[in-house]
LOPA-563641 format. One record per residue (C-alpha): x negated, y, z negated; residue number from 0. Coordinates in nm, 3 decimals, decimal comma, padded with zeros to 5 digits. Each point is the difference from the previous one (the first is absolute). Layout:
! residues N
{{X Y Z} NUM}
...
This chain:
! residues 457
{{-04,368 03,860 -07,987} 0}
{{-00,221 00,006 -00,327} 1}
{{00,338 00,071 -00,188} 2}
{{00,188 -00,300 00,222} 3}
{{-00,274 -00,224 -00,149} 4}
{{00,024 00,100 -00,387} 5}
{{00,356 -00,094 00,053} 6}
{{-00,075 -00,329 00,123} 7}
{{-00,241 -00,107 -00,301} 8}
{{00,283 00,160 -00,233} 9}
{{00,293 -00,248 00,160} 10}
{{-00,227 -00,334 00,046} 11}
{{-00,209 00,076 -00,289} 12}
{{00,141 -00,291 -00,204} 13}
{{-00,052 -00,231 00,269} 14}
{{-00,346 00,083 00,096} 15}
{{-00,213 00,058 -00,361} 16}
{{-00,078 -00,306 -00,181} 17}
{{00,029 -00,269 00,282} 18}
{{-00,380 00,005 00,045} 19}
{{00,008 00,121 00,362} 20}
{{-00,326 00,099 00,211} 21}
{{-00,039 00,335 00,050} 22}
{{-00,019 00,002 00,371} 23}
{{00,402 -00,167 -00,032} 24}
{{00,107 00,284 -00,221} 25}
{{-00,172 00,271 00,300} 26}
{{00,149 -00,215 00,295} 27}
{{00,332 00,038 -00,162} 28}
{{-00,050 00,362 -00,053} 29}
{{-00,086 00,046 00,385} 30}
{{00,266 -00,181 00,112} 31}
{{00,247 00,218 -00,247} 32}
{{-00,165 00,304 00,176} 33}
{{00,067 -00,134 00,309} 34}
{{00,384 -00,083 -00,073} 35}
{{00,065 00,380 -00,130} 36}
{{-00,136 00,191 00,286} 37}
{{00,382 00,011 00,160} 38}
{{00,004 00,211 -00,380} 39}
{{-00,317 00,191 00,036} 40}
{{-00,052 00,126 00,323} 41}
{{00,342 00,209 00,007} 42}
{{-00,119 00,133 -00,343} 43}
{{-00,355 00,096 00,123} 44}
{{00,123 00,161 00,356} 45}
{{00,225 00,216 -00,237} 46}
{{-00,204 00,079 -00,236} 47}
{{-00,290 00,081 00,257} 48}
{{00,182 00,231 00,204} 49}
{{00,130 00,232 -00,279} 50}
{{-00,369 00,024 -00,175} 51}
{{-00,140 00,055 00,400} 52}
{{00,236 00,259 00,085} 53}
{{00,068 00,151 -00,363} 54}
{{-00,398 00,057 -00,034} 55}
{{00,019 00,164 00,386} 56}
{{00,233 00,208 -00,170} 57}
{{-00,152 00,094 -00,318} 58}
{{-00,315 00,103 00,196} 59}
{{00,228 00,213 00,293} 60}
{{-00,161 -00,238 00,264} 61}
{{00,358 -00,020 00,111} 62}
{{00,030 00,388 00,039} 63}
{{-00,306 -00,033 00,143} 64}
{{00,131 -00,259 00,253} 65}
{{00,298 00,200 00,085} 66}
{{-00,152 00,296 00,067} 67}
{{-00,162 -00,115 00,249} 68}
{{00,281 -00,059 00,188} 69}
{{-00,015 -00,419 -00,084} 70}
{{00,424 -00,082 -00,202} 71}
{{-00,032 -00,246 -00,240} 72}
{{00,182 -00,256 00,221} 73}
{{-00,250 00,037 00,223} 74}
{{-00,282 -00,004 -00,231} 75}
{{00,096 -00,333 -00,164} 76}
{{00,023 -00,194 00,337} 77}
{{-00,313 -00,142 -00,079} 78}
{{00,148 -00,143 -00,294} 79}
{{00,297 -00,152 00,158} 80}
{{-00,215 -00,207 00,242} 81}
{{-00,196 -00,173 -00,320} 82}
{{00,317 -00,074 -00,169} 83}
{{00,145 -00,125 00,322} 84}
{{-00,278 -00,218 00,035} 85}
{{00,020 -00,069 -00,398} 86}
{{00,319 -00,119 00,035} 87}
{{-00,065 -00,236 00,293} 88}
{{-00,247 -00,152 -00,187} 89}
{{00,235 -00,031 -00,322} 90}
{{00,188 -00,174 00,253} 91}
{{-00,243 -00,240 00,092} 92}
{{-00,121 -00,015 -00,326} 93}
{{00,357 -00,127 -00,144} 94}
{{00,059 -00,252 00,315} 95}
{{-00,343 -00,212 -00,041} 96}
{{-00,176 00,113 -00,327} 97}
{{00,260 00,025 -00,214} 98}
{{00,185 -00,328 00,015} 99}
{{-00,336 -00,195 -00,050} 100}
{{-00,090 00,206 -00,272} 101}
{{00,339 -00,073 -00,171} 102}
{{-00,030 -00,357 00,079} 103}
{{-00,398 -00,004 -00,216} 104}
{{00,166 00,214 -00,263} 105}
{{00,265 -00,194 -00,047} 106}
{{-00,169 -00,268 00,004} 107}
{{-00,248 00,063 -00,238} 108}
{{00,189 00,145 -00,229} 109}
{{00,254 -00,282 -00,005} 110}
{{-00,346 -00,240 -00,113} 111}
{{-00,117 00,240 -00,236} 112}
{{00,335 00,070 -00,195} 113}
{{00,049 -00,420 00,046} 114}
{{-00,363 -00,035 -00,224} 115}
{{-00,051 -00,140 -00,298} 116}
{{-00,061 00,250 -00,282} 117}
{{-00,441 -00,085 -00,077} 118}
{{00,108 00,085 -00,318} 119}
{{-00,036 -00,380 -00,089} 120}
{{00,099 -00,051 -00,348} 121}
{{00,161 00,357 -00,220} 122}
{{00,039 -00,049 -00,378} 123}
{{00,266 -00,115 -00,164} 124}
{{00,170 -00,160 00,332} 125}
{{00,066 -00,302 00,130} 126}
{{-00,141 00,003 00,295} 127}
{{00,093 -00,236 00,306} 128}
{{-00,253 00,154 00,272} 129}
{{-00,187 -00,357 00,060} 130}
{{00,211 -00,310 00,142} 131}
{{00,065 -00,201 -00,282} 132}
{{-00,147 00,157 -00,252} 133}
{{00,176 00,247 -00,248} 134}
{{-00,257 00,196 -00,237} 135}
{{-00,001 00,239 -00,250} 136}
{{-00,249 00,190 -00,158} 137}
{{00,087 00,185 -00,322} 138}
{{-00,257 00,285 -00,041} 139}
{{-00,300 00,094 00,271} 140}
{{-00,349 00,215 -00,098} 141}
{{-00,013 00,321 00,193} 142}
{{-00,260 -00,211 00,256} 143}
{{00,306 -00,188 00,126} 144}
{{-00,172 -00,334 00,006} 145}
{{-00,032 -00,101 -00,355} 146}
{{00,370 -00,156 -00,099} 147}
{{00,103 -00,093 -00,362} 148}
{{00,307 -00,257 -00,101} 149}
{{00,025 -00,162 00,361} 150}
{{00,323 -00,203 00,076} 151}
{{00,025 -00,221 00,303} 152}
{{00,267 -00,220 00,177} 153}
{{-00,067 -00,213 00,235} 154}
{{00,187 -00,228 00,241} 155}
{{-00,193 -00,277 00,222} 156}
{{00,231 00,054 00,326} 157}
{{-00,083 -00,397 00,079} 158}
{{00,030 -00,163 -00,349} 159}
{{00,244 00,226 -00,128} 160}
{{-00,201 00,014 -00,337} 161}
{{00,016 00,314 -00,184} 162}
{{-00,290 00,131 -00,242} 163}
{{-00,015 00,288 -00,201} 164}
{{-00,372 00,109 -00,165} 165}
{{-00,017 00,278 -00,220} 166}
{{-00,352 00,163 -00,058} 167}
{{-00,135 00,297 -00,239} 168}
{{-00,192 00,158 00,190} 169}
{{-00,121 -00,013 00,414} 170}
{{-00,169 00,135 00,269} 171}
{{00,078 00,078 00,337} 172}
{{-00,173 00,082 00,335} 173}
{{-00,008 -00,067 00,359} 174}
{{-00,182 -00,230 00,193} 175}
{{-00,252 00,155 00,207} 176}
{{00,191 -00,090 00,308} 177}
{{00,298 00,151 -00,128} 178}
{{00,211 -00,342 00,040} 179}
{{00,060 -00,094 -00,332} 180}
{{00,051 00,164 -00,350} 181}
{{-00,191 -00,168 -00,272} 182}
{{00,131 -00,031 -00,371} 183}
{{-00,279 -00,103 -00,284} 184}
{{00,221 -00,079 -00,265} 185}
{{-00,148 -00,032 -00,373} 186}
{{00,134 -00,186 -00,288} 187}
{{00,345 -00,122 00,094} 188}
{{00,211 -00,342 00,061} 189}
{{00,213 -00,155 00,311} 190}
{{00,287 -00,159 -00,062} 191}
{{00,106 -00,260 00,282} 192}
{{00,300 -00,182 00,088} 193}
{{00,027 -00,298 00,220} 194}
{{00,167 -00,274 00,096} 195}
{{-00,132 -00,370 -00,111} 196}
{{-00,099 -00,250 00,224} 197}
{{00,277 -00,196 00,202} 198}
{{00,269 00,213 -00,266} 199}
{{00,290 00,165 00,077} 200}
{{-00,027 00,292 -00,274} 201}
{{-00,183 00,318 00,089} 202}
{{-00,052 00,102 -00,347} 203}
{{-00,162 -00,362 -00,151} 204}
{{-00,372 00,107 00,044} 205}
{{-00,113 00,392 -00,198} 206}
{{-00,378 00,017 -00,008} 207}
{{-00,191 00,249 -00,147} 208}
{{-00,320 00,135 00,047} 209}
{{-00,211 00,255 -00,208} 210}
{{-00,289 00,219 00,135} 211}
{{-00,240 00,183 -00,104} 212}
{{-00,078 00,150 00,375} 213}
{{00,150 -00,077 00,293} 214}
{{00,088 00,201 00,414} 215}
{{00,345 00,027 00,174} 216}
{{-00,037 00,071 00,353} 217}
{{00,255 00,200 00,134} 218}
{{00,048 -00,022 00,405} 219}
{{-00,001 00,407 00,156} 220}
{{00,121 -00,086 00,332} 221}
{{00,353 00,123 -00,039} 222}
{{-00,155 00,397 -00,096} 223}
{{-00,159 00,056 00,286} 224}
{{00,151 00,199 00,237} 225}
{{00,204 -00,216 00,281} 226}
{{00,069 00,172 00,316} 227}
{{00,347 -00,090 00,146} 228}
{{00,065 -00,056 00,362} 229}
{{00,059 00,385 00,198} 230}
{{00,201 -00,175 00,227} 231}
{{00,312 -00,064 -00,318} 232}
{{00,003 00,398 00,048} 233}
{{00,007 00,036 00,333} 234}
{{00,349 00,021 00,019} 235}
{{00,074 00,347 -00,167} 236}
{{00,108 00,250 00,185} 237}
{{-00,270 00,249 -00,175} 238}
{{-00,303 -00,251 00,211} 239}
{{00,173 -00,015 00,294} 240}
{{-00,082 00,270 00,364} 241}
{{00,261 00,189 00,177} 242}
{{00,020 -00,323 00,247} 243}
{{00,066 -00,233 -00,262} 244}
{{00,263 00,184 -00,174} 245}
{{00,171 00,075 00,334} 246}
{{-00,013 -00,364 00,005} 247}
{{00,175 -00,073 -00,302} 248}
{{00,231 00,287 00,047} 249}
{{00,120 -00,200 00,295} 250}
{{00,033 -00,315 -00,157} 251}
{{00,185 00,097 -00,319} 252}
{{00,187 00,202 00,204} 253}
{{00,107 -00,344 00,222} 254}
{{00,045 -00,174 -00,311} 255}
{{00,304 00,222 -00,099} 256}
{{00,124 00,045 00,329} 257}
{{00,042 -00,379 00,021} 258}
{{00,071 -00,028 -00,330} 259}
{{00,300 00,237 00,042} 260}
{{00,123 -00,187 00,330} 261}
{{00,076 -00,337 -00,162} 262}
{{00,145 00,077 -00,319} 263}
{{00,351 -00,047 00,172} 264}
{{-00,120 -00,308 00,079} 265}
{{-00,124 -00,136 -00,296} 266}
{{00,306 00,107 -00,186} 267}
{{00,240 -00,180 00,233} 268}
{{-00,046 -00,363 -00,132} 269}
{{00,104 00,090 -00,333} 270}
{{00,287 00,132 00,155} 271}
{{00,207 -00,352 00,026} 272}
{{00,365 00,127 -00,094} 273}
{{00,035 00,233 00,225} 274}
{{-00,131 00,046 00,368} 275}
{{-00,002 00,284 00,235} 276}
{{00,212 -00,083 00,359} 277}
{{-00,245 00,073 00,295} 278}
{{00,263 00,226 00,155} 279}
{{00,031 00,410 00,067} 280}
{{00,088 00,227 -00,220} 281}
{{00,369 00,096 00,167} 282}
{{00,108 -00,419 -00,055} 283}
{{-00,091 00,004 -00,363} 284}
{{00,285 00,057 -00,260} 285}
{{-00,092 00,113 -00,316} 286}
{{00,197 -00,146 -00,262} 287}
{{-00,028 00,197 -00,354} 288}
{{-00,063 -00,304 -00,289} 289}
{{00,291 -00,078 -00,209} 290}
{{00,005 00,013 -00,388} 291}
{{00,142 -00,366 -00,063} 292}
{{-00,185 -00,165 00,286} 293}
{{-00,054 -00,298 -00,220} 294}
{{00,357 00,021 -00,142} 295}
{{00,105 -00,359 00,166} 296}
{{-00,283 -00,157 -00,104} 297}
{{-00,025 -00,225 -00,275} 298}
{{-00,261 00,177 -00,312} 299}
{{-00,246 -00,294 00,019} 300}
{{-00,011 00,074 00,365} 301}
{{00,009 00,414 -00,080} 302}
{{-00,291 -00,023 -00,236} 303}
{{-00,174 -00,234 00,263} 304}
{{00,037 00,298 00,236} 305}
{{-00,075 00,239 -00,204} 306}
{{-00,330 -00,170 -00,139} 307}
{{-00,098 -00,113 00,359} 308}
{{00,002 00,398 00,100} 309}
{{-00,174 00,120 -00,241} 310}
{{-00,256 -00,264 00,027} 311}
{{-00,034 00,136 00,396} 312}
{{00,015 00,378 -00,129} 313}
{{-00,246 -00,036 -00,222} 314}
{{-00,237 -00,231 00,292} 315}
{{00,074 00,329 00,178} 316}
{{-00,100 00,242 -00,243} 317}
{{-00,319 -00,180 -00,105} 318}
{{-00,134 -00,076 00,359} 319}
{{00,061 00,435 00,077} 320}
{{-00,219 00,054 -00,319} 321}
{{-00,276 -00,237 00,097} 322}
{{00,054 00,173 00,360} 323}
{{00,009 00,334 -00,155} 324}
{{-00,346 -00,023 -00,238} 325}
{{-00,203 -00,150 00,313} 326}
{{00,156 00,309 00,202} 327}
{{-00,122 00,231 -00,302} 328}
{{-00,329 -00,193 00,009} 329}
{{-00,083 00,087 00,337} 330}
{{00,132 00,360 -00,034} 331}
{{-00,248 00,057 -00,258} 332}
{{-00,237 -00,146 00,180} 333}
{{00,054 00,215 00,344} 334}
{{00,006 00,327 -00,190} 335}
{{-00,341 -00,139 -00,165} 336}
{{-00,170 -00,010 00,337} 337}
{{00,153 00,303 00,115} 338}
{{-00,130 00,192 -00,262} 339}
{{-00,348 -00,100 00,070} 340}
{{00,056 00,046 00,401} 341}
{{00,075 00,361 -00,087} 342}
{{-00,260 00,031 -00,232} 343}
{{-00,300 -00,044 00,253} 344}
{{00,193 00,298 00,127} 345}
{{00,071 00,265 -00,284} 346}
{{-00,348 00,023 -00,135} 347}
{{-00,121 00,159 00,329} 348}
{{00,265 00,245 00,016} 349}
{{-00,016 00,060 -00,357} 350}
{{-00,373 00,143 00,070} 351}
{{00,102 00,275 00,265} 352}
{{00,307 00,090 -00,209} 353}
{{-00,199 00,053 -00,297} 354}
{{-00,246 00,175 00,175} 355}
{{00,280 00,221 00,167} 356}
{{00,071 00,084 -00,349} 357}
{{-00,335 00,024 -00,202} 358}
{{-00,158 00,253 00,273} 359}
{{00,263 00,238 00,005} 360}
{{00,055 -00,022 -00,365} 361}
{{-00,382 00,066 -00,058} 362}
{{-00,020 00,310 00,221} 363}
{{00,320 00,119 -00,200} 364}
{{-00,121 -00,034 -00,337} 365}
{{-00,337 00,106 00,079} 366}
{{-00,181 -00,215 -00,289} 367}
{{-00,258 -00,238 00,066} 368}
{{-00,170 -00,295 -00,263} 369}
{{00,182 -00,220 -00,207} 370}
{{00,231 00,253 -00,180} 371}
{{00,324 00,059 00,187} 372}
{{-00,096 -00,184 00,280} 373}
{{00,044 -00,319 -00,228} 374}
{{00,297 00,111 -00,134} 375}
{{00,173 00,045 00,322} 376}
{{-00,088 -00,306 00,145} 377}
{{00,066 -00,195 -00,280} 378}
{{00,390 00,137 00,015} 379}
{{-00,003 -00,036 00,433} 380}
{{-00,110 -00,353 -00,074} 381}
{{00,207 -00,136 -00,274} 382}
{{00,313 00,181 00,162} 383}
{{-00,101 -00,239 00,324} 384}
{{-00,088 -00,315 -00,200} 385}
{{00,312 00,019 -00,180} 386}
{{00,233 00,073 00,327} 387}
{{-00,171 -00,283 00,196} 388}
{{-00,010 -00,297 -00,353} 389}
{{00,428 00,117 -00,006} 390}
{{00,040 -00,086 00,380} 391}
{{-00,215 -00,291 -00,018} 392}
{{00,201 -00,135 -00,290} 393}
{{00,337 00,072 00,208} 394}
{{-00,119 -00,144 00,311} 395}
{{-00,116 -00,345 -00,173} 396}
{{00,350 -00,049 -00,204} 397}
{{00,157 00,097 00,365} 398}
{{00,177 00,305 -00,110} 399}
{{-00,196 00,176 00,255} 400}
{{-00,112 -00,064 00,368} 401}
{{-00,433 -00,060 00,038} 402}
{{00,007 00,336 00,233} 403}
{{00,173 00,239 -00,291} 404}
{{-00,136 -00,145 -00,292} 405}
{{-00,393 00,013 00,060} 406}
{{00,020 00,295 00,198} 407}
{{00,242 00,218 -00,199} 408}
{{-00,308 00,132 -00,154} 409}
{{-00,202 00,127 00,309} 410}
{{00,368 00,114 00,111} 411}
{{00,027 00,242 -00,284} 412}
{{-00,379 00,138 00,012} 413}
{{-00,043 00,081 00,328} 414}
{{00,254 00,288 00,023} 415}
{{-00,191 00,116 -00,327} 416}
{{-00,326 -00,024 00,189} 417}
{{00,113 00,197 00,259} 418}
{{00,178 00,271 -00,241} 419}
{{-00,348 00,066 -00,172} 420}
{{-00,201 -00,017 00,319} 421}
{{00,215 00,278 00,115} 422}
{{00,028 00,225 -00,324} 423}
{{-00,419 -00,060 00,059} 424}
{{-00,041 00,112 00,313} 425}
{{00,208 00,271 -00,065} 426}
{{-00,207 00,107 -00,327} 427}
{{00,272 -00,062 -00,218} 428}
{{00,030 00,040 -00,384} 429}
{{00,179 -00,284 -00,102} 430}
{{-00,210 -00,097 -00,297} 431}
{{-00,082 00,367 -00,078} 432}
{{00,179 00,096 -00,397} 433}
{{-00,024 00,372 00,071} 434}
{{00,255 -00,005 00,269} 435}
{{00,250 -00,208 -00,148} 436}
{{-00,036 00,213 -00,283} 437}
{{00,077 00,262 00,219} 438}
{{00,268 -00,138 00,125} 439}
{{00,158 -00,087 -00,335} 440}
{{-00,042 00,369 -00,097} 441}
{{00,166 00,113 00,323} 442}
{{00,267 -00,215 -00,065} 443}
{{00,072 00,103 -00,370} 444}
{{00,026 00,338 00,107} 445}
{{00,233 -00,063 00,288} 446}
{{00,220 -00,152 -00,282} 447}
{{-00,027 00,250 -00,257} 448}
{{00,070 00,274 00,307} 449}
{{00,352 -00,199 00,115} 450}
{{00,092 -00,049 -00,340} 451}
{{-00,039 00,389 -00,086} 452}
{{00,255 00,081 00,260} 453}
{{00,225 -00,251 -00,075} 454}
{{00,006 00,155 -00,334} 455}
{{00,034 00,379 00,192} 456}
């Protein structure tokens, strides 16, 4: 989980430093981003577990121990099955009414944060336009970043429509104590102004300028505080939505194409008005092949009439199937969406007992407990999973794959492994032992050498 984390500052790092953010917004996220990766962690962990439980029973012969006393290994890790039954139940519960509403705060929150203003008010040597109205740059900054040299700023009075510019040599900023407004003292500089003259009609006739010796800008703060937006604009993924409310929208989307599908015909008939299909059987109808020079008695202002007036209809035609064909691609994508998610809430509790089935066997095989080979192992188990289940996920939402194969192709493939190593375990195999392959290598190299010697005889 620690490692989950680290990647999460790494991705949103850019979008989290320098906004000026509280640092109990900064820990909410980070909870929240805990609490979206579990369905990542907790398959990891009962993997990783099992192997360093069962490779240190191992290591110490409390599994010789155990079998000796007439207890096999099956038997002895009973115990173990009931936990991660009731492990998984929970993971199931845990994905249908945690998870969703703590993707729908994540989200959420991290949609404000990355939407913040940068508090990084005005950087050197840029124009900067983070104040309605205002457009300032500051040339040079002393390493206290609030004393400002060669100050440039443009101003626009939204109800006047005058524009000033001042320009300043040196300045001071800070915040109010209410953090509401950022105050400029500005030293020895002038304001140039341009306005309109009285009952005129050019913009440009009146330019005043002012000189100062000191003078304050107050700059409003209200737009880099952190707004939160309405949860309820998020509702609607399906990553915040329960197993009811998917089924729900399963349903519906489903619907939608099914009707969809059952009036194209007749949507497609009106632009049909040259040529009509008789309401009779199939046996009446006489199917008359079309003839070359159809339009060979016609006069050619009346053949290019005909001509233009069907490919104005064909082309009617094919627009009307594209529209018809990107809102039935729309609510594909949209189906296999959901149905991803519904199957979700279901693969992360299997994916605990089939990792387990793996990572106990495996650790009373290789006999090595701590974070050595135990690591390793797991590591391989769970990227070879991760990747098998992101490829069917992928298939399954571009519809190249049905919901049931494509997020459960991966728990498909490891469960006949977990049953291979729980039997080479409970039969004391050495499967992950180099001494007997080696063996085996040498046995066969002499087999070879032996045949080949009598071929040669």
């Amino acid at each position: 989980m620690f490692v989950l984390l680290m990647l999460f500052l790494w991705k949103y790092i850019d979008d989290l430093i320098g906004k000026g953010f509280e640092w109990y917004v900064i820990m909410e996220l980070m909870c929240y981003a805990s609490a979206t990766n579990v369905a990542m962690a907790l398959p990891l962990s009962v993997l990783l577990s099992s192997i360093m439980t069962y490779g240190s029973l191992g290591e110490n012969y409390e599994l010789v121990a155990i079998k000796s006393a007439g207890i096999s290994l099956t038997r002895a890790m009973y115990p173990m099955v009931i936990i991660i039954s009731f492990l998984s139940i929970g993971a199931f519960f845990f994905s249908d009414y945690m998870l969703p509403k703590a993707n729908l705060k994540y989200f959420s929150l991290l949609w404000d944060a990355r939407q913040q203003k940068s508090a990084n008010f005005l950087p050197e040597n840029v124009f900067s336009n983070s104040f309605p109205g205002y457009t300032i740059r500051v040339k040079r900054k002393d390493p206290d970043g609030q004393t400002l040299y060669d100050l440039t700023i443009y101003a626009k009075d939204p109800v006047t429509q005058n524009i000033s510019v001042l320009f300043a040599k040196k300045g001071r900023m800070y915040r109010t104590p209410n953090n509401q407004y950022l105050v400029l003292e500005l030293e020895d500089g002038v304001r140039y102004e341009e306005a309109s003259a009285q009952g005129g009609f050019n913009p440009r006739q009146t330019l005043t300028r002012f000189r100062f010796k000191t003078t304050k800008q107050k700059l409003d703060l209200s737009g880099f505080t952190l707004k939160r937006t309405d949860e309820g604009a998020f509702k609607t993924a399906y990553q915040m939505e329960s197993l009811k409310l998917l089924n729900v929208e399963m349903r519906a989307t489903q619907h939608h194409i099914d009707s969809g599908l059952s009036t194209n015909y007749r949507m497609m008939t009106p632009y049909m008005r040259f040529y009509t299909v008789p309401n009779k059987s199939a046996k009446i109808k006489k199917f008359e092949p079309g003839k070359p020079d159809v339009l060979k008695g016609e006069q050619r202002n009346m053949q290019l009439s005909i001509i233009s007036n069907a490919l104005m209809e064909a082309r009617s035609i094919s627009d009307m199937v594209k529209n018809r064909n990107d809102q039935f691609k729309a609510s594909s994508l949209d189906l296999h969406g959901a149905a991803v998610e519904y199957h979700k809430k279901f693969t992360l509790s299997a994916a605990c007992l089939v990792l387990f089935l793996i990572g106990a066997p495996l650790g009373a095989i290789i006999r090595k407990g701590g974070l050595g080979l135990p690591v390793v192992v797991s590591v391989i188990f769970f990227l070879f999973y991760y990747i098998i289940e992101t490829i069917g996920e992928k298939y399954v939402k571009a519809g190249d794959a049905s919901p049931l194969v494509g997020m459960w192709i991966a728990i498909f493939i490891l469960t006949p492994i977990g049953l291979f190593l729980s039997y080479k375990a409970a039969t004391d195999s050495v499967i992950f032992d180099a001494d007997s392959y080696r063996r085996f290598f040498m046995r066969l190299f002499k087999f070879r050498k032996k045949v080949g010697a009598e071929v040669r005889d």
